[in-house]
N, C-alpha and C positions, 0 to 999 in steps of 0.2 A: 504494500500500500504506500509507503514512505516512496518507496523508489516511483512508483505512476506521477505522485505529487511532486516529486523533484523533477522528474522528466517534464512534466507539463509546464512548471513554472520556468524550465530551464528554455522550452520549447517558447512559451511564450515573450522572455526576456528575449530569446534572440531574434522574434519576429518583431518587437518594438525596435530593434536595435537597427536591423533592416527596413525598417519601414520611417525610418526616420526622414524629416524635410529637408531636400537637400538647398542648403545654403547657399546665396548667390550673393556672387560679389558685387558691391555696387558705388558705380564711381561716382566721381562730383561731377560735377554739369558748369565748365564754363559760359558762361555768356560775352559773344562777341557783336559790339553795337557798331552797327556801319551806315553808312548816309542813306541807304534806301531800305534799313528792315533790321532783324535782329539774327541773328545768327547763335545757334546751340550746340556747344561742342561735348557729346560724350561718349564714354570709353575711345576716345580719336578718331568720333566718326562725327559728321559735321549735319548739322539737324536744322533745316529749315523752319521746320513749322512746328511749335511748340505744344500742338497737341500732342507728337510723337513721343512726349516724356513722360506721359502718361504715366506708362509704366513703371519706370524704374521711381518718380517720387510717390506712386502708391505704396511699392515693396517697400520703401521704408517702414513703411506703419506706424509714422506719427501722426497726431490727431492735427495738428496744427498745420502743418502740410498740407494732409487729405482737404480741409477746409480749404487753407487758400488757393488748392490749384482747384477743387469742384465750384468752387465761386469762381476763379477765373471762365471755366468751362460756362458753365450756365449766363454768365453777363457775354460770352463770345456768343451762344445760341440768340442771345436776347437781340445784339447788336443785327445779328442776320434775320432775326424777324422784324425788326424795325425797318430796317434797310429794304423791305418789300414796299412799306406804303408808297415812296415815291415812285418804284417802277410800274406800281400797280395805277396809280394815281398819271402817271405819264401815258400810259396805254389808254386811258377812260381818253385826256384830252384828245389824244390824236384821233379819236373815232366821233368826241363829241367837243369840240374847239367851242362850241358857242354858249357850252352848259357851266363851265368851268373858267371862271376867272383868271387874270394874272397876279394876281397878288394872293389870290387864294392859293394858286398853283405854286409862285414863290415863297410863298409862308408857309407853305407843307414840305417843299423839300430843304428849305433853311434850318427848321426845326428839327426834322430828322438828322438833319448834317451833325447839326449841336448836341441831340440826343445821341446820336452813335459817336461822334466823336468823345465826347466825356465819358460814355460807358467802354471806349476803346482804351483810354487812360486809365479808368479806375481797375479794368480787370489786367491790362499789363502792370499795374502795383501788385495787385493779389498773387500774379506770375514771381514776379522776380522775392515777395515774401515767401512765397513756396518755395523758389529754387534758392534763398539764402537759410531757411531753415533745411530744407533739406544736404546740402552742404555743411551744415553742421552737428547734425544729428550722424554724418557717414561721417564726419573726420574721425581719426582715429584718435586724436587724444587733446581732453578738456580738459583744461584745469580752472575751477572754480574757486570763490572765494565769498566767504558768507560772514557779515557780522550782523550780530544780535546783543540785546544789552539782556539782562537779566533785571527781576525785580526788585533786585537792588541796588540797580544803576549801574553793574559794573559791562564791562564790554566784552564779549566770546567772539571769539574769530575760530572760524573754521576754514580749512585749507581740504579740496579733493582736488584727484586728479583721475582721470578714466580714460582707459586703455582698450582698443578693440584687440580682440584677441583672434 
């Protein structure tokens, strides 16, 4: 009986041991700013378009990431459903020029200009907060520094340092 139950525990540790997640390495993400766009450089391959980093700032699995690149995302969708009223609104004039004003016509896609462009601003900040947190949640080594006073007014300083292993 002793022996079945060693067998099976022995049986079972070695499939957890096999079945484990395999680990993936995950690099920093330079950003390179140039006169007409932004450029992404990772693991030495050169990334145009920044939804392609999808991936590797999810793997990290910090909360604060996942947030600011899924707010990025969703204010990106947002911009391209904006971006429809004026071509939709251009298409009605060209079929009906007499129903639709000029200054109504220019007050709707001025508006929209203003509206996407600030929502184009505020989600490349939410980008680049994602890609500097994520940059530093992969560095391999922080060293932190904490003070706190105590109840009795005196002062504790605390000193770490954390190492990826």
């Amino acid at each position: 009986m002793k022996t079945k139950i060693l067998i099976g525990f022995l049986m079972f540790v070695g499939f957890k041991t096999f079945a484990q997640e395999e680990k993936r390495t995950l690099y920093p993400i330079a950003v390179k700013r140039q006169l007409f766009g932004v450029k992404f450089i990772y693991d030495r391959q050169i990334i145009d378009n920044a939804s392609a980093l999808q991936i590797p700032l999810l793997q990290a699995r910090d909360p604060k990431v996942n947030l600011e690149f899924l707010t990025y995302k969703q204010q990106q969708k947002l911009v391209k459903l904006i971006n429809i009223v004026p071509a939709g609104l251009s298409l009605y004039t060209i079929f009906n020029r007499d129903k639709v004003s000029s200054g109504f016509y220019w007050s709707t896609v001025g508006s929209t200009l203003l509206i996407s462009s600030y929502l184009n601003v505020k989600s490349n900040i939410h980008l680049s907060k994602a890609i500097n947190r994520y940059n530093e949640v992969i560095s391999s080594n922080q060293i932190g520094l904490n003070i706190q006073t105590t109840p009795e007014h005196q002062a504790v300083v605390g000193i770490g340092l954390r190492h990826n292993f």
